[in-house]
Backbone as a printed PyTorch tensor [residue, N CA C, xyz], in Angstrom:
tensor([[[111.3700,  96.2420, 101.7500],
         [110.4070,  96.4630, 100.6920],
         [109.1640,  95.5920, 100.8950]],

        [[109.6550,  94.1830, 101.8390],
         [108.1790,  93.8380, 101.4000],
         [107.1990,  94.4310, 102.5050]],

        [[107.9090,  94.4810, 103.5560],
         [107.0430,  95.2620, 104.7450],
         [106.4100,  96.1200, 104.3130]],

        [[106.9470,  97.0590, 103.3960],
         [106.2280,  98.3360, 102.6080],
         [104.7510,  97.8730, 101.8750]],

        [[105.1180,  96.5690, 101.4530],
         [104.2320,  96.0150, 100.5000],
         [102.8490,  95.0820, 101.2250]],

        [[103.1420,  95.5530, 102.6940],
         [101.8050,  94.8050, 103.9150],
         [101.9120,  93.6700, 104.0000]],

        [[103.2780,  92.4940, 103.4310],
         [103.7200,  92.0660, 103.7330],
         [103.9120,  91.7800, 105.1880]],

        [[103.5060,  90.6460, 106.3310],
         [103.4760,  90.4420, 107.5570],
         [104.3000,  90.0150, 108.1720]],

        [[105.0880,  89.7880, 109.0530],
         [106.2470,  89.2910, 109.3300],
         [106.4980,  88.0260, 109.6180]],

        [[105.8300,  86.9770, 109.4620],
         [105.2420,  85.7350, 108.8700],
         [105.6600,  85.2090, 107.7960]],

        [[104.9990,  86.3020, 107.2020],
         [105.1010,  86.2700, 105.3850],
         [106.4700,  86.5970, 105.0190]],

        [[107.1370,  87.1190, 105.6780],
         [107.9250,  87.5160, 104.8060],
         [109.2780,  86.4910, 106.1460]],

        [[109.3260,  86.1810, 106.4880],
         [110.0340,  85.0290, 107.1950],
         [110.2420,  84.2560, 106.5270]],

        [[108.9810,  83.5790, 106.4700],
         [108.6370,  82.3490, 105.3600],
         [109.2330,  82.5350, 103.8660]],

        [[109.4150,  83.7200, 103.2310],
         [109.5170,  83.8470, 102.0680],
         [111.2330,  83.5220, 102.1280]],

        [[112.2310,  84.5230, 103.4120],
         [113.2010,  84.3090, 103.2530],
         [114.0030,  83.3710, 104.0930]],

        [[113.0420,  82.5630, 104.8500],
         [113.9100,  81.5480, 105.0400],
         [114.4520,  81.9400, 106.7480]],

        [[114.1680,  82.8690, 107.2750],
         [114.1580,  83.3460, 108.4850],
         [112.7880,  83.4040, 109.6850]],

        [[113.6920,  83.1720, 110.6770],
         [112.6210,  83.6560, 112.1730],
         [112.1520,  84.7700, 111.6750]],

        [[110.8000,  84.9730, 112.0140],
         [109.7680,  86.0980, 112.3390],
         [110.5080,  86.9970, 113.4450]],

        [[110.8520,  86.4260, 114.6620],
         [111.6930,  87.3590, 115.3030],
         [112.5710,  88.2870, 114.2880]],

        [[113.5080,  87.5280, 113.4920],
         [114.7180,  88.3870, 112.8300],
         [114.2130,  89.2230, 112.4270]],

        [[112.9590,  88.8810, 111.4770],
         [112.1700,  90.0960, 110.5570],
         [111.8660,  90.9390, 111.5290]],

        [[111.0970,  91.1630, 112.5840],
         [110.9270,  92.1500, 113.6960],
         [111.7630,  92.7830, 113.8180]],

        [[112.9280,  92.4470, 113.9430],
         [114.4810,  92.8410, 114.4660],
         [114.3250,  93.9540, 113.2400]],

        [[114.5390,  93.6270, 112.2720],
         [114.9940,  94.0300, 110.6050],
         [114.1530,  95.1610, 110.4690]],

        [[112.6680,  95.1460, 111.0270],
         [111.8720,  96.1460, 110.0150],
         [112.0210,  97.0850, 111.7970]],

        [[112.0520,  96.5800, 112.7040],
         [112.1480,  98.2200, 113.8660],
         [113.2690,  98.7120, 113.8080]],

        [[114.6110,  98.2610, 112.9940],
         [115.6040,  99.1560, 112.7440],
         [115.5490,  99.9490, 111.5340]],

        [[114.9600,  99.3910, 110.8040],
         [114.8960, 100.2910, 109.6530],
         [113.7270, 101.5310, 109.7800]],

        [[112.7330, 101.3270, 110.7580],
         [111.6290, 102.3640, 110.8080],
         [112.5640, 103.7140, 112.0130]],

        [[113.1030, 103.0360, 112.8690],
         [114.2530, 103.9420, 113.0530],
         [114.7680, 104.9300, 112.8170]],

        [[115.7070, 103.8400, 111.8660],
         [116.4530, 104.9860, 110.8610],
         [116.2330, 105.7800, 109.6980]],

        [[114.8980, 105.1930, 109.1170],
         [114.3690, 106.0850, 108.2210],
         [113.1850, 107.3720, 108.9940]],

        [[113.1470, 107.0460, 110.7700],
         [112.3730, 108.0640, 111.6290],
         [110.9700, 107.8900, 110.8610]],

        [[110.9020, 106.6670, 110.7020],
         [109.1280, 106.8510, 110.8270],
         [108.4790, 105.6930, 111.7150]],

        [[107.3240, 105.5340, 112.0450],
         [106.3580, 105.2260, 113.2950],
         [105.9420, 103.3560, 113.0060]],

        [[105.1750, 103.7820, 111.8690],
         [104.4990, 102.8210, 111.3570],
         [104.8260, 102.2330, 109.9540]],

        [[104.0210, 100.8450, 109.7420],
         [104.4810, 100.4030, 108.1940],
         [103.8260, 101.4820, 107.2070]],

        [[102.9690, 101.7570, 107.9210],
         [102.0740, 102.5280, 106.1090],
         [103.2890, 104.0530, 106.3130]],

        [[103.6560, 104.1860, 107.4240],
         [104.6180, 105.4280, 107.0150],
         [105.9250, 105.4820, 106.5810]],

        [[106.4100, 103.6950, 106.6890],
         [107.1730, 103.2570, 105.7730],
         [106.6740, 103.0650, 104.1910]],

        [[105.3310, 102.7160, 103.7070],
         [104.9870, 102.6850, 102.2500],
         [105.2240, 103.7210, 101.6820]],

        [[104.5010, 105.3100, 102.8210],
         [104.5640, 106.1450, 101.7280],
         [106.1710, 106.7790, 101.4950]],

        [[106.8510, 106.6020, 102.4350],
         [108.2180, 107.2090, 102.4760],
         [108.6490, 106.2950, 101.0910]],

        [[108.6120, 105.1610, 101.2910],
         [108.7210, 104.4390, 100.0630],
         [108.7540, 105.0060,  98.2630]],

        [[107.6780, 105.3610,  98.4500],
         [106.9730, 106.0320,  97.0540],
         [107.4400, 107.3680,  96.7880]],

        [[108.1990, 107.8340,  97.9790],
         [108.5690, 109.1170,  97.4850],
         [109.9070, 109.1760,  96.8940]]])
């Protein structure tokens, strides 16, 4: 969710206490499996 939210992978490391790597790890499996490309095509999948 926060990736959705343009949230950077920095930012959101920092927030939970994890490597930036992990977050990388975390958000290219989930764009994956939800078969989309990019973050903004994770936002809008989001909203739907």
């Amino acid at each position: 969710m926060l990736a959705a939210r343009g949230w950077t992978n920095q930012e959101i490391s920092q927030h939970m206490n994890i490597s930036p790597n992990t977050v990388k790890r975390y958000v290219s499996t989930v764009l994956q499996k939800l078969n989309v490309n990019h973050r903004q095509a994770l936002k809008k999948y989001m909203l739907q």
